[in-house]
C-alpha positions as CSV (number, residue, x, y, z in Angstrom):
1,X,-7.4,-37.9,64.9
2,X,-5.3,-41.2,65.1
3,X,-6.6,-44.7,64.1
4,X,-6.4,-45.4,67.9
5,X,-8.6,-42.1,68.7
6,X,-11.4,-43.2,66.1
7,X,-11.5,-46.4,67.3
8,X,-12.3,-45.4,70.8
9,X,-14.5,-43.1,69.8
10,X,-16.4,-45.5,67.7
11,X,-16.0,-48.6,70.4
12,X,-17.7,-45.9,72.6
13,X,-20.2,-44.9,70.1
14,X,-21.7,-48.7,69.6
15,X,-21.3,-49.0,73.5
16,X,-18.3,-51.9,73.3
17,X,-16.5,-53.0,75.9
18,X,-12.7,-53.0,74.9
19,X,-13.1,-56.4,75.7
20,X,-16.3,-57.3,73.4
21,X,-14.7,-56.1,70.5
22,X,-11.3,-57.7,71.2
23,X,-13.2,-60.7,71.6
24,X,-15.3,-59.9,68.4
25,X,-11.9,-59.6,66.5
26,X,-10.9,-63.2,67.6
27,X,-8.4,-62.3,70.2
28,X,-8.1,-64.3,73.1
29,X,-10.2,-63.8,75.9
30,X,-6.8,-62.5,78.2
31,X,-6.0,-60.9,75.2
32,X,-8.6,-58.9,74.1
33,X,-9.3,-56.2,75.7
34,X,-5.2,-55.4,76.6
35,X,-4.9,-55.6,72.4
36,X,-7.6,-53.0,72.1
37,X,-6.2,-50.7,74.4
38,X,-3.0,-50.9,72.9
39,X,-5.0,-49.7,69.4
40,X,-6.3,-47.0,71.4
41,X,-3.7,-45.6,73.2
42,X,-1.5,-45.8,70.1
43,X,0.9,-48.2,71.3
44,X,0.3,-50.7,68.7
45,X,-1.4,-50.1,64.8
46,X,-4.3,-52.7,63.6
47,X,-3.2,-54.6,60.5
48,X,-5.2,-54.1,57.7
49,X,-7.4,-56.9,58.2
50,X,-8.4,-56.0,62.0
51,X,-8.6,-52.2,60.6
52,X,-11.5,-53.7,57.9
53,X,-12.4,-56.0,60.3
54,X,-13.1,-53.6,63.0
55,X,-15.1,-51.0,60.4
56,X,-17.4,-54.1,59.5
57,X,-17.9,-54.1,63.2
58,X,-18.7,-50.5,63.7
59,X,-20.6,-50.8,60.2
60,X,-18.7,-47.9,59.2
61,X,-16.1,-47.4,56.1
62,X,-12.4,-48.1,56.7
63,X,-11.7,-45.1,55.5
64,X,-13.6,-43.9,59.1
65,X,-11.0,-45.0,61.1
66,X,-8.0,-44.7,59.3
67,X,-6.3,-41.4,59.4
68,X,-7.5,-39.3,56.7
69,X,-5.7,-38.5,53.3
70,X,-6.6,-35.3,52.6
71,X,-5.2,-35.7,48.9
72,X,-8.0,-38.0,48.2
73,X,-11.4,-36.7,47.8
74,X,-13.2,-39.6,50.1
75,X,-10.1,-39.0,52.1
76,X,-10.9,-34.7,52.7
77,X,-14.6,-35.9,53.1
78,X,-14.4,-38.3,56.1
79,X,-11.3,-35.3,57.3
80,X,-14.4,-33.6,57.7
81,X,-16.5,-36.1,59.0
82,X,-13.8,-36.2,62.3
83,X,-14.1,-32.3,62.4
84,X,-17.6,-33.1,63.1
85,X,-17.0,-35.3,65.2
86,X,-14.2,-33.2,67.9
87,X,-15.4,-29.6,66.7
88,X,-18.9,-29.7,65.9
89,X,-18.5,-28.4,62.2
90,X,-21.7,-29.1,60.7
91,X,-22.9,-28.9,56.8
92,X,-25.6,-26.5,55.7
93,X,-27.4,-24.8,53.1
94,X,-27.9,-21.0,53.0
95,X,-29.5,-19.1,50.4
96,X,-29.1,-22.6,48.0
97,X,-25.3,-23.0,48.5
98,X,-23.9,-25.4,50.4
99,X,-21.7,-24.2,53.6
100,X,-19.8,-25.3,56.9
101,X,-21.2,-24.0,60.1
102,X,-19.9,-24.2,63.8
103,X,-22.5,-25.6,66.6
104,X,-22.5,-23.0,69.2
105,X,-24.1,-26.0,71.3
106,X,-20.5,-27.2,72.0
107,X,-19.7,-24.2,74.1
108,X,-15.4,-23.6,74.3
109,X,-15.1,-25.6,71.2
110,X,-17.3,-23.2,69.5
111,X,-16.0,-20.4,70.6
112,X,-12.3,-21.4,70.1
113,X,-13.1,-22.2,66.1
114,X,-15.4,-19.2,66.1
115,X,-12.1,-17.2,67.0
116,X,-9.9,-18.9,64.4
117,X,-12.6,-19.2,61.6
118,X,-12.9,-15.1,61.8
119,X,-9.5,-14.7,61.7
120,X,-9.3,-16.4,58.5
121,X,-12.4,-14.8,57.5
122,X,-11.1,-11.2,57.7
123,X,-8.0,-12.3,56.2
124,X,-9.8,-14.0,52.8
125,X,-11.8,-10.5,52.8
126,X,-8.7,-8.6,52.5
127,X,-6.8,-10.1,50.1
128,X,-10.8,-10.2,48.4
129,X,-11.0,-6.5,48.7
130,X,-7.5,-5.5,47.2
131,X,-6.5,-4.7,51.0
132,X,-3.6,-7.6,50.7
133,X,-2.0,-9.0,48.1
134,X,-2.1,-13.1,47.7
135,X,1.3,-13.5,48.5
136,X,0.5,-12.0,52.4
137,X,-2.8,-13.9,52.5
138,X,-0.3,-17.1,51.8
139,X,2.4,-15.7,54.3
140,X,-0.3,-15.4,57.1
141,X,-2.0,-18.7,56.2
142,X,0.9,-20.8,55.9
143,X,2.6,-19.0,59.4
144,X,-1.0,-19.2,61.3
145,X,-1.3,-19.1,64.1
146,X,2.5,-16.9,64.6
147,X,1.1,-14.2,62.3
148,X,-2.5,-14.5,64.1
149,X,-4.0,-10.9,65.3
């Protein structure tokens, strides 16, 4: 999800106008709320300072609206945090270990990661049962979804 995305959806989440939270970055009352839409629809980036600015706004961690590093650990974990957000992954305990689930509340969504997640599924239990070697499992991961059945 883009910077512009997250700040939408966060803007949305605190109930902002995209005028308030122009305003409550110091724009300009005629600018405000055209500068925020801009950030949204991607037409223009925040700075640093309105992107640290905005997450004291939203009380959240810059790293919440900037677009994940997944070669970071705090990076992967707020990657995770949007899949929660757009896909309804969840985080769970089962039998004392730690797990990701799908919400089967969020109807399509669910059913279209369901899908995709048991593909991958059957695939890791193949190359776990001796049924493919780890050279396939990486040619069907790294060709997903072309090599998808």
């Amino acid at each position: 999800m883009a910077i512009g995305e997250r700040i939408h959806h966060f803007r949305l989440l605190r109930g902002f106008t995209q005028k308030y939270l122009g305003q409550q970055l110091g724009f300009s009352d005629s600018q405000a709320d055209v500068r925020i839409a801009q950030y949204e629809k991607g037409a223009r980036s925040p700075k640093e300072k309105y992107l640290n600015a905005l997450a004291d706004i939203f009380e959240v961690s810059p790293h919440a609206l900037a677009v994940p590093d997944i070669d970071s650990y705090v990076g992967l974990m707020h990657t995770l945090f949007t899949l929660e957000d757009l896909y309804g992954l969840h985080i769970d305990e089962i039998d004392g270990e730690l797990c990701l689930r799908l919400d089967k509340s969020k109807g399509t969504t669910y059913l279209s990661m369901f899908d995709m997640f048991h593909a991958w599924q059957e695939q890791a239990e193949k190359l776990k049962s001796g049924e493919i070697t780890q050279e396939e499992y990486d040619q069907w991961r790294y060709n997903y979804p072309k090599n998808a059945k």
